[in-house]
C-alpha positions as CSV (number, residue, x, y, z in Angstrom):
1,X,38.9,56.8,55.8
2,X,38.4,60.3,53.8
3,X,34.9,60.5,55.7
4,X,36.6,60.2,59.1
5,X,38.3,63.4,58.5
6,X,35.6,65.4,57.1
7,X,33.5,64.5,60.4
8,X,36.3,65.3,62.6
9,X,37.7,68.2,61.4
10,X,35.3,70.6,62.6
11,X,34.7,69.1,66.3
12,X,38.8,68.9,66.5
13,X,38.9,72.8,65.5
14,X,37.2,73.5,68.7
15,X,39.3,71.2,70.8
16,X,42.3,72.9,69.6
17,X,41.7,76.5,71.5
18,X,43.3,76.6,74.9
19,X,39.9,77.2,76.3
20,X,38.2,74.8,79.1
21,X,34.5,76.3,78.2
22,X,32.9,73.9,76.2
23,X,28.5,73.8,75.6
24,X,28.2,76.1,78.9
25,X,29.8,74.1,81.4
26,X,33.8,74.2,82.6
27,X,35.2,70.9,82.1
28,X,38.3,69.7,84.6
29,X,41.2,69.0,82.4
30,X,43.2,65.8,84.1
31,X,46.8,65.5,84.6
32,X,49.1,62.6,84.1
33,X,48.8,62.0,87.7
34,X,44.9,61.9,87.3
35,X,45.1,59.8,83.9
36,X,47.8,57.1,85.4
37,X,44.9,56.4,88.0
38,X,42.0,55.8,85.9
39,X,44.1,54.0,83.2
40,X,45.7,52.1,85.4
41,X,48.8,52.7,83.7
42,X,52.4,53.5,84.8
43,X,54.2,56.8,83.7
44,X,56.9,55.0,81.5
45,X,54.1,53.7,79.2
46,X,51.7,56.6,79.6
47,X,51.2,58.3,76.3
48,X,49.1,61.2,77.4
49,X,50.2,64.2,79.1
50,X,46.4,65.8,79.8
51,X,42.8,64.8,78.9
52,X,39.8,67.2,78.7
53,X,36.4,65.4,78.6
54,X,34.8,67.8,75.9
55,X,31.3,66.5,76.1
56,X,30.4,63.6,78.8
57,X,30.0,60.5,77.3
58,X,30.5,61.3,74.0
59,X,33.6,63.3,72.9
60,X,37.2,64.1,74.6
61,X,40.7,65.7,74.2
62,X,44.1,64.6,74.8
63,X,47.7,66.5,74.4
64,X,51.0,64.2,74.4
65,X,54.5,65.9,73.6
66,X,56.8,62.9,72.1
67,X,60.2,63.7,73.8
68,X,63.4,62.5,74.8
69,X,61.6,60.8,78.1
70,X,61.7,57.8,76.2
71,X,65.3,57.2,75.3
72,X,64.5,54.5,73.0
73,X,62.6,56.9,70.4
74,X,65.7,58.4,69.3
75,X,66.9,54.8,68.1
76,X,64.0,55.0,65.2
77,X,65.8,56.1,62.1
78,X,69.1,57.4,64.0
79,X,69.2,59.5,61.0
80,X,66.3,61.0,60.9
81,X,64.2,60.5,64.0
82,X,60.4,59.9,63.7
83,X,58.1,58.6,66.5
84,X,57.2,54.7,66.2
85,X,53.6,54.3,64.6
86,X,52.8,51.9,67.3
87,X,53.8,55.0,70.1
88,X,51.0,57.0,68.0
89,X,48.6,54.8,68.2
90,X,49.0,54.1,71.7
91,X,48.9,57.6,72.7
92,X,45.4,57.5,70.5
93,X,44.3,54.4,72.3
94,X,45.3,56.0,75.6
95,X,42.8,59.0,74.7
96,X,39.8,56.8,73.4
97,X,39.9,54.6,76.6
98,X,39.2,57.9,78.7
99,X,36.7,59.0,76.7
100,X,34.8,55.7,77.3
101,X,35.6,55.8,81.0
102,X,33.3,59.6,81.0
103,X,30.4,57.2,79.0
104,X,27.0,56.4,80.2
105,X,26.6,53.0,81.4
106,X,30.4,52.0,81.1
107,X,31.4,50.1,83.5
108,X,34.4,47.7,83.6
109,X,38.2,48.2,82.0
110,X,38.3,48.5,77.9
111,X,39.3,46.3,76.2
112,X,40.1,46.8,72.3
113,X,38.5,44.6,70.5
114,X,38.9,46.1,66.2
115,X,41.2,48.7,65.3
116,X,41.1,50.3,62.1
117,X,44.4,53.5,61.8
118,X,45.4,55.3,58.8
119,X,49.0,57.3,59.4
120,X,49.3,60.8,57.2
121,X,52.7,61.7,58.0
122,X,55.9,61.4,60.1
123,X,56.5,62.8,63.2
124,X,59.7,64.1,64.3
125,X,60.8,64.1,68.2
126,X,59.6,67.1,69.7
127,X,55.9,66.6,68.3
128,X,53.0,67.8,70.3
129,X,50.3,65.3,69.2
130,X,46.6,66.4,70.3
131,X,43.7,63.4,70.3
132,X,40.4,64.9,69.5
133,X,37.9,61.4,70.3
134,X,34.5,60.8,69.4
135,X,32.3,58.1,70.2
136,X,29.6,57.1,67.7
137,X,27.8,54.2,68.5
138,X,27.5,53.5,72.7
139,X,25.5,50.2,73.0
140,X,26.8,50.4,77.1
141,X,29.2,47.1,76.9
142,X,30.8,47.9,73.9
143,X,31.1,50.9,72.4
144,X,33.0,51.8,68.5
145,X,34.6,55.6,68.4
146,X,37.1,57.4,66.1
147,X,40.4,59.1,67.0
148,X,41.7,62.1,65.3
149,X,45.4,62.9,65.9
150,X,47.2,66.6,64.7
151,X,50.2,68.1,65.3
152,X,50.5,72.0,64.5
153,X,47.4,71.9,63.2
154,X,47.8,69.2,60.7
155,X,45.9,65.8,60.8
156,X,48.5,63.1,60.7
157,X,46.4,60.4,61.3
158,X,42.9,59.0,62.1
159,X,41.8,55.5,63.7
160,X,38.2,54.0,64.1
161,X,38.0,51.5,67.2
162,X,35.8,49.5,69.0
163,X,36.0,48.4,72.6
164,X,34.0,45.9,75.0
165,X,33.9,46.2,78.7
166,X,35.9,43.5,80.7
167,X,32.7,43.1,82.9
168,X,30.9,41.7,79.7
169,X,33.8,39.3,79.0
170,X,33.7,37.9,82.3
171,X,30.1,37.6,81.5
172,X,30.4,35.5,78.7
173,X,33.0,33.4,80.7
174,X,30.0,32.3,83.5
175,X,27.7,31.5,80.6
């Protein structure tokens, strides 16, 4: 996975300024509101707070602050709260699906079919996590992309996924 982060860390640098210019065009930077929609997710289980699509169809952005809006995080390690792995990596999963939804010839919900996730370090409650997402190979019903995840400034961890399209499941259903 040490290759991941040496092909990330430059793209994620320039995800990390505040700025929505990105190669010459303003990009729209969605809301939870915006994000529930399109993921067709509910607010208790959304793990993304906004979503910038950095380059359409290849590369997006995603913030999520890990806070006390879900009561049950402070029950992992009452001692010494850290966020759940599994929280993480949903809140990268979240971020990968809407960078496929902004793809060329998507069409159809994802569907996660390979994960591969490395975690660095810990997270304490009160972590700003940002997603910088990458897609590398786009064959239009399924597509494989990697996922780096930061907090102040630091990678804490990095996943390689692929997803199909549900339209090319119910495909092989007919068939």
């Amino acid at each position: 996975m040490v290759h991941l982060y040496s092909n990330l860390r430059t793209n994620y640098a320039q995800f990390g300024s505040k700025s929505t210019h990105n190669w010459g065009k303003i990009m729209k930077i969605l809301g939870q509101a915006e994000i529930s929609k399109i993921l067709d997710i509910g607010f208790d289980f959304l793990f993304v707070d906004s979503f910038e699509n950095l380059k359409s169809g290849e590369s997006g952005g995603a913030k999520y602050l890990f806070d006390e809006r879900h009561k049950f995080i402070k029950g992992h390690f009452i001692s010494g709260v850290v966020i759940p792995g599994a929280l993480i990596l949903e809140s990268m999963l979240q971020s990968m699906a809407l960078t496929i939804y902004h793809a060329e010839f998507w069409t159809g919900r994802a569907l996660i079919t390979n994960i591969e996730i490395e975690f660095l370090a810990p997270l304490p409650l009160q972590s700003q996590v940002e997603n910088y997402c990458r897609i590398i190979i786009n064959r239009g019903a399924s597509v494989v992309g990697e996922v780096t995840c930061s907090s102040n400034k630091k990678i804490v961890g990095s996943m390689k996924c692929t997803y199909y399209s549900s339209h090319f499941s119910e495909h092989l259903k007919k068939n």
